[in-house]
C-alpha positions in Angstrom: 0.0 0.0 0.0 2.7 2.6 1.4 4.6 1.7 -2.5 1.5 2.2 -4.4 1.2 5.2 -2.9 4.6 6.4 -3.2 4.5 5.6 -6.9 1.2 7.6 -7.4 2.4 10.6 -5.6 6.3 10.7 -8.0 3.4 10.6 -11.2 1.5 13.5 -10.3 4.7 15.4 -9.6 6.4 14.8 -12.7 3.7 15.5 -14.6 2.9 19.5 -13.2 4.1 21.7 -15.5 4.1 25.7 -14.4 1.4 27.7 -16.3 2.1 29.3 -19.3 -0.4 31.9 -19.4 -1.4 33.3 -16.0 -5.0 35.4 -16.8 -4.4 37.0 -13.9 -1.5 39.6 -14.7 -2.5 42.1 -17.1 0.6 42.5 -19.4 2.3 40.8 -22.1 5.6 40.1 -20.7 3.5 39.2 -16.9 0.8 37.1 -18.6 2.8 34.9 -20.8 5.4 32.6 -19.0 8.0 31.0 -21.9 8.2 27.2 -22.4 10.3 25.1 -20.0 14.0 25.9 -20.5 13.3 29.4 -22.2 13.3 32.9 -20.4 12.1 36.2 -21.7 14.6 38.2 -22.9 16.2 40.9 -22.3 15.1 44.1 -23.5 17.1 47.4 -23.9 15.5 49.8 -21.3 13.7 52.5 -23.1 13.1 51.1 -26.6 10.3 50.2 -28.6 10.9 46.3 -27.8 10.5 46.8 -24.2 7.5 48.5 -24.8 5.6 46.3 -26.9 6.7 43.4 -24.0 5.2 45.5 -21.3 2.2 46.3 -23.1 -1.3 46.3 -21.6 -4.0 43.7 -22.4 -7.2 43.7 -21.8 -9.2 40.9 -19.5 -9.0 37.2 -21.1 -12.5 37.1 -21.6 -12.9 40.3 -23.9 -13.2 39.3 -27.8 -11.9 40.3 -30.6 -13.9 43.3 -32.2 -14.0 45.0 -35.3 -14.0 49.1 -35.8 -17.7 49.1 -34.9 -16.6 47.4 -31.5 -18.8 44.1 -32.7 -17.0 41.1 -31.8 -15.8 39.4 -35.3 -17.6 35.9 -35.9 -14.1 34.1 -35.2 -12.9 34.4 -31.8 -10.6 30.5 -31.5 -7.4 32.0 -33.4 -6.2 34.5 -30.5 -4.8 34.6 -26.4 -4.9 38.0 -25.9 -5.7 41.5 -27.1 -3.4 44.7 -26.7 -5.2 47.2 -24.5 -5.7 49.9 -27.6 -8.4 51.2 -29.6 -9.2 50.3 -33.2 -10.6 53.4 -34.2 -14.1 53.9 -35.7 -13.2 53.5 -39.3 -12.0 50.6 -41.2 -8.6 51.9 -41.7 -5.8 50.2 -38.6 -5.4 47.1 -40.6 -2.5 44.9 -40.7 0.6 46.9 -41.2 -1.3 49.6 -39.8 -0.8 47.7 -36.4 2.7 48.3 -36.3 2.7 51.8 -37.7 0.3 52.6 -34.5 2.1 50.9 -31.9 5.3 52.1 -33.2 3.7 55.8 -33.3 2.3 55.5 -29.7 5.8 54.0 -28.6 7.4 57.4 -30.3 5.1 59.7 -29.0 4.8 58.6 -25.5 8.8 58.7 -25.7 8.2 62.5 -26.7 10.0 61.6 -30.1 7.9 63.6 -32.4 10.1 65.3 -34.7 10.7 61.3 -35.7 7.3 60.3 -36.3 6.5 59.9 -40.4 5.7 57.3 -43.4 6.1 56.6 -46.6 2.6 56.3 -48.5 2.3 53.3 -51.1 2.8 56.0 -53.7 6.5 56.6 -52.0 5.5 60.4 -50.6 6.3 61.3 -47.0 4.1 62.2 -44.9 5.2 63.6 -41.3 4.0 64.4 -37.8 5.1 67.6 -37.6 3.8 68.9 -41.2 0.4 67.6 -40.6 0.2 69.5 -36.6 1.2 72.6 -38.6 -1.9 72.2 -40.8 -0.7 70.6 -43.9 -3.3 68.0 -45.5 -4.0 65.7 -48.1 -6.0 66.3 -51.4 -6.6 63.5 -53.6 -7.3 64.4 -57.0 -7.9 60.8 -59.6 -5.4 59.0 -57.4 -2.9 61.5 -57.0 -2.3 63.0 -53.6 -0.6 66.9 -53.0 -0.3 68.3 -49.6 -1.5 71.6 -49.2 -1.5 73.5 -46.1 -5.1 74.5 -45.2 -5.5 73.8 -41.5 -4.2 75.3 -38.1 -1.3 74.4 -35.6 -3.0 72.0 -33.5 0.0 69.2 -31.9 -3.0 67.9 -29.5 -3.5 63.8 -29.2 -6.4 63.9 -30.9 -5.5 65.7 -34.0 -2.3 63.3 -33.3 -5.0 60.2 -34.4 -6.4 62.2 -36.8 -2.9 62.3 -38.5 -2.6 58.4 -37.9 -5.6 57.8 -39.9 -4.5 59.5 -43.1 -1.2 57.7 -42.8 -3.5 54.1 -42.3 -5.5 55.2 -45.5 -2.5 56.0 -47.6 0.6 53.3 -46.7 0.0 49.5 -46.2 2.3 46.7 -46.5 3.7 47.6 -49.4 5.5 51.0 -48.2 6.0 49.6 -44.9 7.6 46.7 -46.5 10.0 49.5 -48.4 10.8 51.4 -45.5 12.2 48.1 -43.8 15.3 46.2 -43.9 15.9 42.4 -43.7 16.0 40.5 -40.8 18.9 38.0 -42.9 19.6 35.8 -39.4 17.8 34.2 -37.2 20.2 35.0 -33.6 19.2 38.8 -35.3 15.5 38.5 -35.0 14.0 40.9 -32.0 11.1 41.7 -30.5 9.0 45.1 -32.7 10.8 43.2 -36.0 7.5 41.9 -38.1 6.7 39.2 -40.6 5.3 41.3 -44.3 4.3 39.9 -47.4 3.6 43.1 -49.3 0.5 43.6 -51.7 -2.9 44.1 -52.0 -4.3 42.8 -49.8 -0.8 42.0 -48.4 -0.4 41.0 -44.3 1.7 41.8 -41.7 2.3 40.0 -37.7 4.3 41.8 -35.6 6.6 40.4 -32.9 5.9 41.4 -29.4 7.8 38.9 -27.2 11.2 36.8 -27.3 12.2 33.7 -25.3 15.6 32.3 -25.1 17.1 29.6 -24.2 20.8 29.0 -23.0 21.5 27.3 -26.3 20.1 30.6 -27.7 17.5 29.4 -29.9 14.7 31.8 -29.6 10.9 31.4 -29.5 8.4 34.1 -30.4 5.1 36.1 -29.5 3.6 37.3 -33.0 0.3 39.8 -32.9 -1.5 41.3 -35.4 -4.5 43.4 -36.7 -6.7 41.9 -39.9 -9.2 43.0 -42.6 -11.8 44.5 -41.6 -9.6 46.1 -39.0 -10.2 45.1 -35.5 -8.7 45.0 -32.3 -4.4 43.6 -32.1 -4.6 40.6 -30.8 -1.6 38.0 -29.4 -2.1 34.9 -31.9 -2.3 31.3 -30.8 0.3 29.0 -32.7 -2.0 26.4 -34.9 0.7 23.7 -35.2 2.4 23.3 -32.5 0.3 23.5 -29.1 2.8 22.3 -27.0 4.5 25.7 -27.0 1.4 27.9 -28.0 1.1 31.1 -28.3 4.1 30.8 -28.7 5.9 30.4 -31.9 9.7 29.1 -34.2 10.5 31.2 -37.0 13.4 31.0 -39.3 14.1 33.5 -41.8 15.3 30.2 -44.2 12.0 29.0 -44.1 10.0 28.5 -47.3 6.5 29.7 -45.1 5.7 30.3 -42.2 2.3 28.9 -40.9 0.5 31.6 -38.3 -2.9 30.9 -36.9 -4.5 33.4 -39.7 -1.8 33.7 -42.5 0.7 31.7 -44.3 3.7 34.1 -45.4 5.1 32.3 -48.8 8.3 32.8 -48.4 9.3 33.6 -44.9 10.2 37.9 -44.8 11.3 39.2 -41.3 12.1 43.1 -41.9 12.9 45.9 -39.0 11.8 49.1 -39.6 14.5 51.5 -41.1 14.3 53.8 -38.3 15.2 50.8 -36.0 18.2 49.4 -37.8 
């Protein structure tokens, strides 16, 4: 009886594993615990990858929504969701993700002199022009700047700005205004998966495990069409790490849980090299 019982007992132990995603902490970096023999790494203090790692989320139990803030009809694909507006227009799609986060990052960093994209058409369009009251005019798909309103450098004329830039760049300019990720011991957390076009797609990286081997495993989160709220993706293929994911810029494709990039492109934004 006593060896029964002492076999039972080394069974349950051995087969506890720590949790993986504690609901309870309200962060990414807090909520998601790395698979056994990986640790988060470390993140410069002060840059945009140690933002995106401490970044809010909201409750587990809040869906996915769309721009009119209705839950979309698929909510299975997803662990979490960044603790940020979508807007009220269908306009913060996929590469738009990252241009927002990495504008919210910049301006909460007081960086605004630095904040500006490229448009598909390959025109600039800054921060600091549009606060000063220059705007868009779109005349049969051609777009000149003209300066018709007033100096306004408020947040709110700050989103205002954000959606022009959402209406007028996509994955194709972001894609241009990125470098190549070109090894995998390179890859860091705010670096993003593209496949330019129209439609094109975009997942962004906010988290990075390591091991003391120093292979690395990977958070990816993204926006989608129609836009709706970021949201931490679950990893279809291989559960016993979910949400967590491997990436390898080698790789012919890389399966996420609602895109497959054909080939695999890992890019950093310019700005960032």
């Amino acid at each position: 009886m006593f060896l029964n019982f002492q076999i039972a007992f080394s069974q349950v132990i051995e087969t506890t594993q720590l949790m993986i995603i504690d609901e309870s902490k309200s962060t990414i970096r807090t909520r998601f615990t790395p698979p056994k023999g990986f640790f988060w790494a470390k993140e410069t203090p002060g840059s945009f990858s140690e933002y995106l790692v401490n970044f809010p989320l909201y409750p587990p139990s809040f869906p996915v929504r769309n721009y009119n803030a209705v839950p979309i009809e698929k909510q299975n694909n997803h662990v979490a969701i960044l603790k940020i507006d979508v807007g009220e227009k269908d306009l913060q799609q996929c590469a738009d993700a990252w241009i927002r986060l990495y504008s919210e990052y910049l301006w909460s960093q007081k960086r605004f002199e630095e904040i500006g994209f490229e448009f598909t058409s390959g025109q600039f369009f800054a921060w600091n022009d549009f606060k000063k009251g220059v705007r868009t005019k779109e005349i049969n798909n051609r777009v000149s700047f003209h300066k018709t309103g007033k100096i306004d450098d408020s947040y709110e004329n700050f989103r205002k700005y954000l959606n022009i830039i959402f209406r007028y760049a996509g994955t194709i300019s972001l894609n241009k205004e990125s470098v190549s990720v070109l090894q995998n011991s390179q890859i860091k957390t705010g670096d993003f998966l593209i496949k330019p076009g129209s439609p094109g797609h975009s997942v962004i990286i906010v988290g990075v495990a390591i091991n003391s081997s120093g292979k690395k495993l990977y958070l990816l989160a993204e926006s989608f069409m129609p836009a709706q709220d970021i949201h931490v993706l679950r990893n279809p293929l291989n559960s016993n790490i979910s949400p967590w994911y491997e990436l390898d810029v080698n790789a012919p494709k890389t399966v996420t849980a609602k895109y497959i990039f054909t080939p695999t492109s890992i890019k950093r934004f310019l700005a960032l090299k």
